[in-house]
C-alpha positions in Angstrom: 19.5 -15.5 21.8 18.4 -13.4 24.6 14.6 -13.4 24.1 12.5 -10.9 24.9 14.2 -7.4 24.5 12.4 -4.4 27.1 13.0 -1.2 25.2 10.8 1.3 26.9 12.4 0.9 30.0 14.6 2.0 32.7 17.8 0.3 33.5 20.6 1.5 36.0 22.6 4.1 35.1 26.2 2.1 35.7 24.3 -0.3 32.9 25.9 -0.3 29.3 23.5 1.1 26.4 21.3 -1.4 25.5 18.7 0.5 23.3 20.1 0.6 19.7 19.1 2.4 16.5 17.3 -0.9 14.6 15.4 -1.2 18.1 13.7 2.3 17.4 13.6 1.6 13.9 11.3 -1.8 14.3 9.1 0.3 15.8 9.0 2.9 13.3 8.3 0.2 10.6 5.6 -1.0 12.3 3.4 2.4 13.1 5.0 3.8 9.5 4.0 0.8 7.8 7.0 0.7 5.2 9.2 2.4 2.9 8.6 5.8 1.8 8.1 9.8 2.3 6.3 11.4 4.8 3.4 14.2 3.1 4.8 16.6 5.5 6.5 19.8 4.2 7.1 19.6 0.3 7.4 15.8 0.3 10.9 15.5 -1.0 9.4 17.2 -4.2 11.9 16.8 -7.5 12.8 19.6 -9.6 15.3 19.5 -12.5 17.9 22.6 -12.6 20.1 21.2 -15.5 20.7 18.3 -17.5 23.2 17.2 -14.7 21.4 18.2 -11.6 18.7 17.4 -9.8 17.0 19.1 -6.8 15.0 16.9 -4.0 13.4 19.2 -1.6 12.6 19.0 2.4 11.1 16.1 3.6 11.0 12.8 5.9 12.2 9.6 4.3 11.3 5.8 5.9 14.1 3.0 4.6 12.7 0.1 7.4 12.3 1.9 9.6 14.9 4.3 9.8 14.2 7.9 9.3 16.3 10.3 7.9 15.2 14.3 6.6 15.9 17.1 4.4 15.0 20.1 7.0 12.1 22.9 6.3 13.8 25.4 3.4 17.1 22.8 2.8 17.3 20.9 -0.6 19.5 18.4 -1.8 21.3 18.8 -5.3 21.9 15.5 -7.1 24.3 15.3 -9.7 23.7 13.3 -12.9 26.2 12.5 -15.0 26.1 13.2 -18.4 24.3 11.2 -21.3 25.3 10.0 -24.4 24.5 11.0 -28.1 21.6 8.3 -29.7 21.2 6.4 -26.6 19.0 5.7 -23.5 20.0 5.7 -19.5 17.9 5.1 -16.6 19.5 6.8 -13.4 17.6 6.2 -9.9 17.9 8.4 -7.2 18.3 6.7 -3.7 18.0 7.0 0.0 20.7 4.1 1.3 20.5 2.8 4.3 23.7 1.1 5.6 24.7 -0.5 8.8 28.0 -2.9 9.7 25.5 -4.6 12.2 23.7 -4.2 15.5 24.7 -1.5 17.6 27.6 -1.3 15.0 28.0 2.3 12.4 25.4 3.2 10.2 25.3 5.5 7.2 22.3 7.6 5.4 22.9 9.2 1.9 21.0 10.2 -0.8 22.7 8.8 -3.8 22.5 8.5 -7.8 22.9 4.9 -9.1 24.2 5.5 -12.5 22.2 3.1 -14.9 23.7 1.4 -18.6 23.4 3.6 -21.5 22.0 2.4 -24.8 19.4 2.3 -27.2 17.0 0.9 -24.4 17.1 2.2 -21.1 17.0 -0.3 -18.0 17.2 1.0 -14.6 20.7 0.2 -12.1 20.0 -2.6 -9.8 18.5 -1.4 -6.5 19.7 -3.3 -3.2 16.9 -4.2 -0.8 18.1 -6.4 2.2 15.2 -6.3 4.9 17.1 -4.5 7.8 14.6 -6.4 10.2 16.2 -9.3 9.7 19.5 -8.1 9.7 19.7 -6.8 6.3 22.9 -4.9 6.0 21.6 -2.2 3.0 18.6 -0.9 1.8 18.1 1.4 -1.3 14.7 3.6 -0.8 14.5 4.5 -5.2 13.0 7.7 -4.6 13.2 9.1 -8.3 14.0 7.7 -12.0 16.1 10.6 -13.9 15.2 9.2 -17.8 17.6 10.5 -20.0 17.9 10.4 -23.6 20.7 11.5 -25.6 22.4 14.9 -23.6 18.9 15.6 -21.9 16.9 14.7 -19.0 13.3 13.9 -20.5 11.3 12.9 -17.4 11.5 12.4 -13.4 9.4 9.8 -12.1 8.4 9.3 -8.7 9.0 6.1 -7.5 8.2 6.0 -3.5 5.2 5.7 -2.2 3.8 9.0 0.1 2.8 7.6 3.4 0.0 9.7 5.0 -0.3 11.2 8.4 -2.7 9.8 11.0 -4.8 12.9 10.6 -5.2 12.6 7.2 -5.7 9.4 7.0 -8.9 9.8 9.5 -10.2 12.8 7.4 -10.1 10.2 4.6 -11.7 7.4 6.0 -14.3 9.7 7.9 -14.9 11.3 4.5 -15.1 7.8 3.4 -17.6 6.3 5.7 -19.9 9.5 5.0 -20.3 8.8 1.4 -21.1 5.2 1.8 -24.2 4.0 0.0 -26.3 1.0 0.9 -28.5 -0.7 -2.7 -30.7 -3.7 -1.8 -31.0 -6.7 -4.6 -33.7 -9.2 -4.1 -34.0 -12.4 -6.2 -37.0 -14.8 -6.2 -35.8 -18.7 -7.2 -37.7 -22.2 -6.5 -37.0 -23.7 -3.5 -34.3 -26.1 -2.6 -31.9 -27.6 0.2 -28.9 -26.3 -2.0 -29.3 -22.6 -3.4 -26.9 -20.8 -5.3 -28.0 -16.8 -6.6 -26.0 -14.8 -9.1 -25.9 -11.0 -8.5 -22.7 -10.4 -10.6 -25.1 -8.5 -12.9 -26.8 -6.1 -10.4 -23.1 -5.6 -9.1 -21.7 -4.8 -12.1 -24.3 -2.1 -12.6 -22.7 -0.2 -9.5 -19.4 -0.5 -10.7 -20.0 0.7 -14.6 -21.7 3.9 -12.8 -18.5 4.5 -10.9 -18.9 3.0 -7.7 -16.6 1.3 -5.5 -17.9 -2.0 -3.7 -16.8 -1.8 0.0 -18.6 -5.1 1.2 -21.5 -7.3 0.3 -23.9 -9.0 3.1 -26.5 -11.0 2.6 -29.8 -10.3 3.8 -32.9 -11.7 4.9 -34.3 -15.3 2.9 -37.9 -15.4 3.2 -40.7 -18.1 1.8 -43.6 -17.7 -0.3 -45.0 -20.1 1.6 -44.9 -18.3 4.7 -42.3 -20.9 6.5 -38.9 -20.1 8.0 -36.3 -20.7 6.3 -33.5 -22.1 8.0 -30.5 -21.7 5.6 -26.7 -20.8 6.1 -26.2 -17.9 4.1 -22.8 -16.7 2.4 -21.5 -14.4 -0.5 -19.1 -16.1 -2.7 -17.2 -12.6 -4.8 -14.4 -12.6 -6.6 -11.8 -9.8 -5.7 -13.2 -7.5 -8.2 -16.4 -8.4 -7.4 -17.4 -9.0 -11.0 -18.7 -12.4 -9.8 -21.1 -12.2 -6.9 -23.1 -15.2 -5.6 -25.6 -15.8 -2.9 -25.4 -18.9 -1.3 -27.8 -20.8 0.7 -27.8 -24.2 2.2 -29.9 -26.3 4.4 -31.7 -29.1 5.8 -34.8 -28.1 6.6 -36.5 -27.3 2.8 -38.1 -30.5 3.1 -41.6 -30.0 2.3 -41.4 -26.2 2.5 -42.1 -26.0 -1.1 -43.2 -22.6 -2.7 -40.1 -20.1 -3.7 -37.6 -18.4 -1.9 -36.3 -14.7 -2.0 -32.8 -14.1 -1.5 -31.8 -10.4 -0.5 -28.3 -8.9 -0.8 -26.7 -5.8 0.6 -24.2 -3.8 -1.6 -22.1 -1.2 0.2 -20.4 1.4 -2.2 -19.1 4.6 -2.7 
């Protein structure tokens, strides 16, 4: 173990190498976020020739953290074997990732993984060591070729398109722009121990089509005129189809009257 690794750093020329592929590549994973394909250029796009051929277009492909591409007008053809009369096969097109260890050789195809014909289709096992950790291959499924009988019947996309930084802005500037505020107000009895159910006035938002962002409480005031010292929180499940208010405290005593709960509902 050798600790802490520099990387973005100068070392003496008469110094052996010290900055290797997977170094680069846990960086990558980390500003990348993951497997997948770059939206630039045509996205590794899929388009079916033939029944034994299969065309991926340009793109930039992420297997942890590794990149590989197809350049700007270059395509690769994958071959697919062909089917069977009366049954099923699930092929999967690959990127593989594959290294004999640190600083070692490493290899990047784009591969078919023939699948098991017959009269339900199941897709080939995909290998998925976590190169991180010092994982030796990882299998990016980028496509599964569904055939039945002699004939391709569908290509599904099976990566997930990782967006830019710019477009990810535009997105959550778009985002932040449509952002609507609705204010819920509730009137109960006084008490040391207070819990409120908005789930209804939620659910209204989200049968219209809105998306709940976040949900702060507001304001608690007396009829009574008094201050009401409370700790308030919202208790939500994760699809906010149960939403509570709750307030407690020690200072009700003798403040009588009611108190009005407000809550905040952020949505777009």
């Amino acid at each position: 173990m050798s600790g802490l690794k520099p990387i973005t750093v100068n070392t003496p020329t008469a110094d052996e190498a010290h900055i290797y592929a997977e170094d680069d590549a846990s960086i990558y994973l980390s500003m990348f976020g993951g497997d997948g394909v770059s939206t630039n250029g045509q996205s590794c796009k899929a388009t079916v020739l033939s029944n034994n051929k299969v065309r991926i277009a340009d793109g930039i492909i992420c297997v942890g953290g590794h990149f590989a591409r197809i350049p700007y007008g270059d395509y690769i053809d994958c071959e697919i074997k062909n089917g069977q009369s009366g049954k099923k096969r699930n092929d999967i097109i690959v990127a593989r990732f594959e290294t004999t260890g640190t600083g070692g050789i490493d290899t990047y195809t784009c591969e078919v993984k023939k699948g098991t014909a017959g009269t339900v289709a199941a897709d080939p096992e995909i290998t998925q060591d976590d190169l991180y950790k010092a994982g030796k291959v990882r299998e990016l499924p980028l496509y599964r070729v569904k055939i039945e009988g002699l004939s391709i019947t569908a290509v599904e996309q099976l990566f997930t398109l990782r967006k830019t930084n710019e477009e990810l802005e535009k997105e959550l500037a778009s985002l932040n722009s449509n952002k609507k505020v609705e204010c819920f107000s509730k009137t109960v009895a006084t008490n040391v121990d207070l819990l409120v159910d908005f789930s209804a006035e939620v659910n209204s938002i989200i049968k219209n089509g809105g998306k709940i962002i976040s949900a702060i409480p507001g304001s608690t005031t007396n009829s009574n005129n008094g201050l009401v010292y409370g700790k308030v929180a919202i208790q939500a499940s994760s699809d906010w189809s149960q939403v509570y208010v709750r307030c407690n405290t020690n200072y009700y005593s003798g403040l009588g009257g009611t108190t009005t709960i407000n809550l905040l509902v952020i949505y777009v």
